[in-house]
C-alpha positions in Angstrom: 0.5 11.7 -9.5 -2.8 10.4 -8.4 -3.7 7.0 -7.8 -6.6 4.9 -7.4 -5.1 4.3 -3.7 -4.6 8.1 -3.5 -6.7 10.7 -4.9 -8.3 14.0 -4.5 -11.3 13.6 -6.4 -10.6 16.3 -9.2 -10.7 14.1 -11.9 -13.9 12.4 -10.9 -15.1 16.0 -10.3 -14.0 17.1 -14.0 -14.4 14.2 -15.7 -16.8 14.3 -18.9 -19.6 11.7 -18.9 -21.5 10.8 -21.9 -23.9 7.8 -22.4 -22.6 4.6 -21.4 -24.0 1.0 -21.6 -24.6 -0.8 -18.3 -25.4 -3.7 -19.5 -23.4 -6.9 -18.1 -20.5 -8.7 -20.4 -22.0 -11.5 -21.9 -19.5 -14.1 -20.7 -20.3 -13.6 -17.0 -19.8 -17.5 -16.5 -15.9 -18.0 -18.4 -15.1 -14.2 -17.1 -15.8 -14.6 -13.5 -15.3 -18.4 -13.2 -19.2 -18.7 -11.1 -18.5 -21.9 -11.1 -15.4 -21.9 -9.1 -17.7 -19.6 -6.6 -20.5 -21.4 -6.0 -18.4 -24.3 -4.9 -16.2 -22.0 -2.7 -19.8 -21.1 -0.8 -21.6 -24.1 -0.9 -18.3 -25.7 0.5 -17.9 -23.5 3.1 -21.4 -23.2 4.2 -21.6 -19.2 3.9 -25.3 -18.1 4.9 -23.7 -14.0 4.4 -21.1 -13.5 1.3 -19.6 -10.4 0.7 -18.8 -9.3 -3.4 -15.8 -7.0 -3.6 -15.3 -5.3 -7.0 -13.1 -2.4 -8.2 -14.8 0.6 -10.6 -14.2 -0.9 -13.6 -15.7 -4.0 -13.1 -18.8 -2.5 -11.1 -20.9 -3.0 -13.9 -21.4 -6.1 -13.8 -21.8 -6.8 -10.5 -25.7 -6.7 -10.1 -25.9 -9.9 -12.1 -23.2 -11.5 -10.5 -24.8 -11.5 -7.2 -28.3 -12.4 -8.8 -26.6 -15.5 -10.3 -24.8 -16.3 -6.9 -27.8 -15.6 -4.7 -29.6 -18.2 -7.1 -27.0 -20.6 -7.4 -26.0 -21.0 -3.5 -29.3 -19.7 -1.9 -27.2 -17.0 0.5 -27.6 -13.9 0.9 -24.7 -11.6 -1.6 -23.4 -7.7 -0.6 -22.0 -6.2 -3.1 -18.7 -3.6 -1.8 -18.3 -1.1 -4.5 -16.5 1.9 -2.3 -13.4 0.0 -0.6 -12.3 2.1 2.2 -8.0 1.8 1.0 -7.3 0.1 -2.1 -9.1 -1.9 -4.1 -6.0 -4.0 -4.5 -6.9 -5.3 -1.2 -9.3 -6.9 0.8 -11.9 -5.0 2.6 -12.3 -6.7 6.0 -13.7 -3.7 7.4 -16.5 -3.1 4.8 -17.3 -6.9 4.6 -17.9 -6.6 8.9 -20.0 -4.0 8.4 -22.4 -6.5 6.4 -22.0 -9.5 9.1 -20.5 -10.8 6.1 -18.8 -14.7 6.4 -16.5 -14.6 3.7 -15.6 -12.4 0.7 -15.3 -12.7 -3.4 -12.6 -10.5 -4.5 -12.8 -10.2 -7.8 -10.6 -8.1 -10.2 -6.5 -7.2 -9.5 -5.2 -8.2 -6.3 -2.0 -7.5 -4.5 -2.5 -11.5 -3.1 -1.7 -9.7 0.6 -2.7 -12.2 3.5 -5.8 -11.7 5.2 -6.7 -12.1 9.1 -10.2 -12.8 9.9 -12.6 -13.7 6.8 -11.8 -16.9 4.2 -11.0 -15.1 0.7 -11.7 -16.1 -2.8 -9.6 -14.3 -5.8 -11.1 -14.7 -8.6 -8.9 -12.0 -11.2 -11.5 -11.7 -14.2 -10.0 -14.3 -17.2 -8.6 -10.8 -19.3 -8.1 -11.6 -23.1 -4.1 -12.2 -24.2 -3.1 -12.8 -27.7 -0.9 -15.7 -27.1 0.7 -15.6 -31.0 1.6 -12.0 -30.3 3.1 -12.5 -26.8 5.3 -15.1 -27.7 6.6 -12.6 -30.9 7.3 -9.8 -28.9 9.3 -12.1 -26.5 11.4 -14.0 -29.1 12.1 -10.4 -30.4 13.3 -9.0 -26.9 15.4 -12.3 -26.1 16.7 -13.8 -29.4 19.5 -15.7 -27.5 17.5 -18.9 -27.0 19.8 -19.9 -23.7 19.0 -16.5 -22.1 17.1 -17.5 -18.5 14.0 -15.1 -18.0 11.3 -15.6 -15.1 7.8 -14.9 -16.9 5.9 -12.4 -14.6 2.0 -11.5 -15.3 -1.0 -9.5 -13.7 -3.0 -11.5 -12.4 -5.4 -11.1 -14.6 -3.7 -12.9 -17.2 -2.4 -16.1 -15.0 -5.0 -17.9 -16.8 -2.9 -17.7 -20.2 -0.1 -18.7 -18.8 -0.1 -22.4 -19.1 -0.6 -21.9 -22.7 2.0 -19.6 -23.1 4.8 -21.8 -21.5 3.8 -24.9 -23.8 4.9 -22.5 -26.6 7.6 -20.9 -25.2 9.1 -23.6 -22.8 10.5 -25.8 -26.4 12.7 -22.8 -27.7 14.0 -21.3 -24.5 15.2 -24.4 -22.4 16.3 -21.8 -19.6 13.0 -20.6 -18.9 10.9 -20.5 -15.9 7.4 -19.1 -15.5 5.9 -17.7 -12.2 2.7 -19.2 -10.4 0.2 -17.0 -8.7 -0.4 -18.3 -5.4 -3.2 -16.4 -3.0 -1.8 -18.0 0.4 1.3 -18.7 1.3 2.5 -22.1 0.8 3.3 -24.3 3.7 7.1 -25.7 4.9 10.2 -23.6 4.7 11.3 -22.6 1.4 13.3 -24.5 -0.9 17.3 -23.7 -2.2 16.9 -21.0 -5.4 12.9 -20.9 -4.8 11.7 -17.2 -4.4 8.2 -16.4 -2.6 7.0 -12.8 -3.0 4.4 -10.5 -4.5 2.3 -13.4 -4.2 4.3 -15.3 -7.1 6.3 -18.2 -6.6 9.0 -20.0 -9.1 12.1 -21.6 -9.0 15.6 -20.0 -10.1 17.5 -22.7 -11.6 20.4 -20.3 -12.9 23.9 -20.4 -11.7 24.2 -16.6 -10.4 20.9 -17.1 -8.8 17.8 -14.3 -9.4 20.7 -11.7 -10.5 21.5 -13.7 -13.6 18.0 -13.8 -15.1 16.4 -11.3 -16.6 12.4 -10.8 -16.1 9.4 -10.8 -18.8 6.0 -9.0 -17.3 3.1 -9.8 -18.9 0.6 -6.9 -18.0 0.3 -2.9 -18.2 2.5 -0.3 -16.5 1.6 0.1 -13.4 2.1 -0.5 -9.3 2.9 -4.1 -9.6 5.8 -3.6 -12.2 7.1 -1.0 -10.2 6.7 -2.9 -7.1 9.0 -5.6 -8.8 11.4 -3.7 -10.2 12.4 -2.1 -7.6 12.9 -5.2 -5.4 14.7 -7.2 -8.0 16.3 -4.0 -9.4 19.6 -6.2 -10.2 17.4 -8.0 -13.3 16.8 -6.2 -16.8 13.2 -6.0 -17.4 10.8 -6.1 -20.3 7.2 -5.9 -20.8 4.1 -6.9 -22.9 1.0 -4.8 -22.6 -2.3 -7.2 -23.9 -4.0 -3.9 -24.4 -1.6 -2.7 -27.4 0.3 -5.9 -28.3 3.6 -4.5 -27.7 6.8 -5.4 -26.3 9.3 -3.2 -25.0 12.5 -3.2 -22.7 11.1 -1.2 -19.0 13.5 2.2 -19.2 12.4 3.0 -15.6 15.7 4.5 -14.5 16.0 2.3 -11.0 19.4 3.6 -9.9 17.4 7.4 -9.9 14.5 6.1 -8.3 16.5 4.2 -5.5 18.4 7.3 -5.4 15.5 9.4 -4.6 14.1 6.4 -1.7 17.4 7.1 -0.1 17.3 10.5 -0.2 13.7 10.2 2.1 15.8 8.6 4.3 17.8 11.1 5.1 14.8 13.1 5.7 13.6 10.6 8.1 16.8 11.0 10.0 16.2 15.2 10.4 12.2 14.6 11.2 11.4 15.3 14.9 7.5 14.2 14.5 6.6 11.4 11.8 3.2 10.4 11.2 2.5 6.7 11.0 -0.5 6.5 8.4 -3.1 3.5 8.2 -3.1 1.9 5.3 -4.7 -1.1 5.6 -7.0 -2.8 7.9 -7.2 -6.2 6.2 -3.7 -6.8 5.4 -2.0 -9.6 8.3 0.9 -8.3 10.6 -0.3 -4.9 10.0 -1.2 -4.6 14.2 2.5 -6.1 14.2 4.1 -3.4 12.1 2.4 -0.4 13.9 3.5 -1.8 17.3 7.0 -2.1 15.7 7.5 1.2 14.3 6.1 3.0 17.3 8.8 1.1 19.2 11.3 1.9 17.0 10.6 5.7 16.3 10.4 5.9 20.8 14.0 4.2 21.1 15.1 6.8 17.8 14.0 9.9 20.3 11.3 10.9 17.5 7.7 12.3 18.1 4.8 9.3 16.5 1.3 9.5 16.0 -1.0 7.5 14.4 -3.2 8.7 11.3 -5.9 6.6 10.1 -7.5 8.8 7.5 -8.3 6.6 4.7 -7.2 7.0 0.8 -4.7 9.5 1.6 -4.5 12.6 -0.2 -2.6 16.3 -0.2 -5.6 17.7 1.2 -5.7 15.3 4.1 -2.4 14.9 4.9 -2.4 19.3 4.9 -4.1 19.3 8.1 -0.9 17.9 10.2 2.0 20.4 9.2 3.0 19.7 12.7 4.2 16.6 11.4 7.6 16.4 9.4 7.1 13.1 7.4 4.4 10.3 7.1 5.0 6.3 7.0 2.8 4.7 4.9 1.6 1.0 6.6 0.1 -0.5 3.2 -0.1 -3.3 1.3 2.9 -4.1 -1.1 1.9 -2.2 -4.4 0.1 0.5 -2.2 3.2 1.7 -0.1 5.1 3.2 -3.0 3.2 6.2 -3.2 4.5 9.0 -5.2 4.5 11.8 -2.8 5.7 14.5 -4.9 2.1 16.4 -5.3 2.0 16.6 -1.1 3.4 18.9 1.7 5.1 16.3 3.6 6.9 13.0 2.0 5.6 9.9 2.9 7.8 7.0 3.1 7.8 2.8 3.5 8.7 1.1 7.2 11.5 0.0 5.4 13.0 3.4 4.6 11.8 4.3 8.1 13.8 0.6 9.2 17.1 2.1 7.4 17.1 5.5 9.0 16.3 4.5 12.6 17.5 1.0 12.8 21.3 1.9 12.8 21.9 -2.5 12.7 20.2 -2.0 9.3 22.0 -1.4 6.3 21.9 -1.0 2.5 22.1 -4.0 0.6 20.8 -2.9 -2.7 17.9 -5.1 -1.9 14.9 -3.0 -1.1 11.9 -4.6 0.4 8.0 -2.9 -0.3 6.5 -5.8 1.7 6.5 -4.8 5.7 5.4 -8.4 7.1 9.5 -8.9 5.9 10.6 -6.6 8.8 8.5 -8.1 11.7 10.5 -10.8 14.1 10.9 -14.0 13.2 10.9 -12.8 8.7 13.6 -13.3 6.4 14.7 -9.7 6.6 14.2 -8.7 10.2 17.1 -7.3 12.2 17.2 -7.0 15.5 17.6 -3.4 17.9 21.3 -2.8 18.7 21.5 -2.0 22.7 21.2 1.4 23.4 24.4 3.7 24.0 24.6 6.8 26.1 25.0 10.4 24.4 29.0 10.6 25.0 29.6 7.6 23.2 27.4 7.8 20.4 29.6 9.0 17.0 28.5 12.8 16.0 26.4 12.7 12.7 25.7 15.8 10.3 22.8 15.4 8.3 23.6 15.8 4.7 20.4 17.9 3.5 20.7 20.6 6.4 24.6 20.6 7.7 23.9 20.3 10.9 24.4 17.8 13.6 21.7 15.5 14.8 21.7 12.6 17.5 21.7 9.1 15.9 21.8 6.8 18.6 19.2 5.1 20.2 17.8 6.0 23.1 17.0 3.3 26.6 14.0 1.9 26.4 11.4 3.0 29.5 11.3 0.4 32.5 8.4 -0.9 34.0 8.5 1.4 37.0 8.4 4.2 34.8 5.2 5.9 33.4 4.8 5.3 29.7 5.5 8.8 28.8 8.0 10.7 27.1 6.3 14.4 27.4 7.6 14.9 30.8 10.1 17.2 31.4 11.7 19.5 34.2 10.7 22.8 33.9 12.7 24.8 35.9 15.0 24.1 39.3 12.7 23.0 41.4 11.5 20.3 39.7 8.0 21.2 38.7 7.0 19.0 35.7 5.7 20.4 32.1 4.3 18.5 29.6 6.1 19.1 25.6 3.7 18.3 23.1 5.1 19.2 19.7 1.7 19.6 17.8 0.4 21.9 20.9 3.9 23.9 20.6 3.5 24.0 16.6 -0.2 25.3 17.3 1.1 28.2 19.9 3.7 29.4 16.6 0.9 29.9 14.4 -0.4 33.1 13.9 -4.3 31.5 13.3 -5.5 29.1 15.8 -8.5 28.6 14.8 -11.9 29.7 16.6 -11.4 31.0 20.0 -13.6 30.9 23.0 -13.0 34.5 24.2 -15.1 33.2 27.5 -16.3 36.5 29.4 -15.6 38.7 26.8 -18.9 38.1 24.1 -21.9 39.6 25.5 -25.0 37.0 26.0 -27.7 37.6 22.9 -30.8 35.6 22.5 -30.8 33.0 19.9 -32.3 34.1 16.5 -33.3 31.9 13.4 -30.2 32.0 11.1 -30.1 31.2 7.0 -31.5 28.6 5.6 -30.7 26.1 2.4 -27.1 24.9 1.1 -24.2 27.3 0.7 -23.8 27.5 -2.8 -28.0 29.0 -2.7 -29.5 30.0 0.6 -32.8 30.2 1.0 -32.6 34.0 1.3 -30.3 34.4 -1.4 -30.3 37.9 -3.2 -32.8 39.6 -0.1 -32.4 42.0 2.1 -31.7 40.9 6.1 -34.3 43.2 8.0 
């Protein structure tokens, strides 16, 4: 299943165009709130503003900077290819423009940034409020039950007006604020702080005895959620259809398959940690972590910074026996089925390796929770020897496979773990597994043959594109 995170380009490729209108909405001011903006510039002083919009929004954003270039005087970029997902911010394109600050505009994942100051600003998407609040008395008649409201983001703005009608009949209810920084101070008893929401659970089973109402399509964000709090029934209202339903996504099958990519993290010999994100805070800290932690597991890293990743990408490592996706939030559950190698969160890579780790029945999508010093961080157990460690069989092969952790390398030592003895007197060779993988295959791509090609003089070769040379359809003399 491709995503707008992970594609292949096919469907741009085979997609039917016909004639489309380019012309702006005409709300442009309500839609995307210029006001609000032009303060957030002026305010800050910004001589170089960056505009970051997703495809569906790119339309419109010619007059958007024309109307911020006039109403601030600086001087607007518009990012309209983000280099991971949209989702996110795009610190690396907004550099590239000497850009001092960014306008994200459109959905957001709300992930933290590093360097630049950030302004969401979702897009004010139309919600029919009378049929909202039908399709939720329908799915909850019980006016006692306790439900946390969820939305997109691009629907917060209804929100307000949704809990004035709604808040009167269900005394139990509690509705979710969209918050794009995290809040200062620790957090308070029954408060929950995630995805970028925050609300209060009053109830007196805690988050387990509520069930949860999203506002917004199917998608990555209501997969995101139900997975984390997969101990709360959930149902939906889509704006775009006016319908309510209760979410059938079968989470005990879909945890089931997360844990079964955990087993095949625990037969992999080489895992590929994949680049994600560049904007995204602690993502430095989470590649530092995982290397550390795939070193002291006795496994084989390297690190893959490809972009959007897709099959055809990924194809070019076979060497590599699974992938660890370092994303944002919504991006790092990507479905994996259509490629060669699975690709899995640092938290399913955390389970496998981490033998302090265990399953809770709480999963985690967002990796900043695993660095030291988060709510969910658990330290490295010391290290035991090979004698002592307990014998584990791996339950997809049947055979046995060392689960231990290995000693960490001292100081003295070289920072190298492709040394190794090669025969009895001591001589060193260096094990590489991609350079052993490349020695098995039959194909090795072009080779040298040094000494062995006679020397020719150079002659003019064909000219033009590949699909029509120059010469096409004549005879070579």
């Amino acid at each position: 299943m491709a995503t707008a995170f992970s594609s292949d380009g096919e469907a741009a490729l085979r997609r039917e165009l016909g004639p489309v209108s380019a012309a702006p909405r005409e709300d442009l001011d309500g839609f995307y709130e210029m006001g609000r903006a032009a303060d957030f510039v002026r305010d800050g002083g910004f001589r170089k503003v960056a505009l970051q919009f997703p495809d569906e929004l790119l339309a419109d954003a010619a007059a958007v900077a024309a109307r911020m270039e006039a109403a601030t005087g600086a001087e607007v970029y518009v990012l309209g290819d983000t280099t991971y997902g949209s989702c996110c911010v795009d610190e690396v394109a907004a550099a590239h423009a000497g850009a001092e600050a960014v306008l994200h505009y459109g959905p957001a994942c709300l992930s933290p940034c590093r360097k630049l100051p950030v302004l969401h600003i979702f897009g004010r998407q139309p919600l029919d409020i009378g049929r909202c609040r039908e399709a939720f008395q329908e799915l909850y008649p019980d006016r006692q039950s306790h439900v946390v409201v969820l939305s997109d983001v691009v629907y917060a703005h209804a929100m307000g007006e949704l809990e004035q009608q709604l808040c009167p009949e269900y005394p139990n209810i509690v509705f979710s604020r969209v918050v794009c920084e995290d809040p200062p101070g620790p957090t308070l008893p029954g408060e929950v702080r995630q995805f970028g929401r925050r609300f209060l659970v009053e109830a007196p089973g805690g988050l387990q005895d509520c069930a949860m109402f999203y506002v917004g399509a199917e998608g990555l964000a209501l997969t995101s959620f139900m997975l984390t709090w997969n101990c709360c029934p959930f149902s939906s209202f889509n704006p775009a259809t006016g319908c309510g339903r209760r979410e059938t996504l079968n989470i005990n099958r879909a945890l089931m398959r997360r844990l079964y990519l955990v087993e095949r993290i625990r037969d992999a010999q080489v895992v590929g940690i994949l680049v994600g994100t560049l904007g995204v805070e602690g993502y430095l800290a989470v590649l530092q972590h995982l290397r550390k932690l795939l070193h002291r597991a006795g496994k084989r890293s390297y690190t893959l910074a490809v972009g959007k990743p897709n099959p055809a990408k990924l194809a070019n490592f076979l060497e590599v026996d699974i992938f660890v996706l370092v994303a944002c939030a919504q991006n790092s559950l990507l479905d994996s089925s259509d490629f060669y190698r699975p690709i899995v969160t640092p938290y399913e890579l955390e389970l496998a390796c981490n033998p302090a780790r265990e399953w809770t029945g709480n999963y985690l999508t967002d990796f900043r929770d695993l660095l030291p010093g988060a709510c969910a961080h658990v330290e490295l157990p010391p290290a035991i020897s090979a004698a002592e460690a307990v014998p584990d069989i791996s339950l997809i092969t049947g055979e046995m496979r060392a689960a231990h952790l290995c000693d960490p390398l001292t100081p003295e030592l070289p920072p190298s773990t492709t040394l190794a003895c090669r025969d009895q007197t001591r001589a060193l060779a260096e094990i590489s597994p991609a350079a052993s993988f490349l020695e098995s295959r039959s194909w090795q791509g072009l080779e040298q043959h040094l000494g062995q090609t006679p020397v020719s003089k150079a002659v003019q070769g064909r000219r033009g594109i590949a699909i029509a040379y120059e010469d096409e359809g004549h005879e070579q003399p």
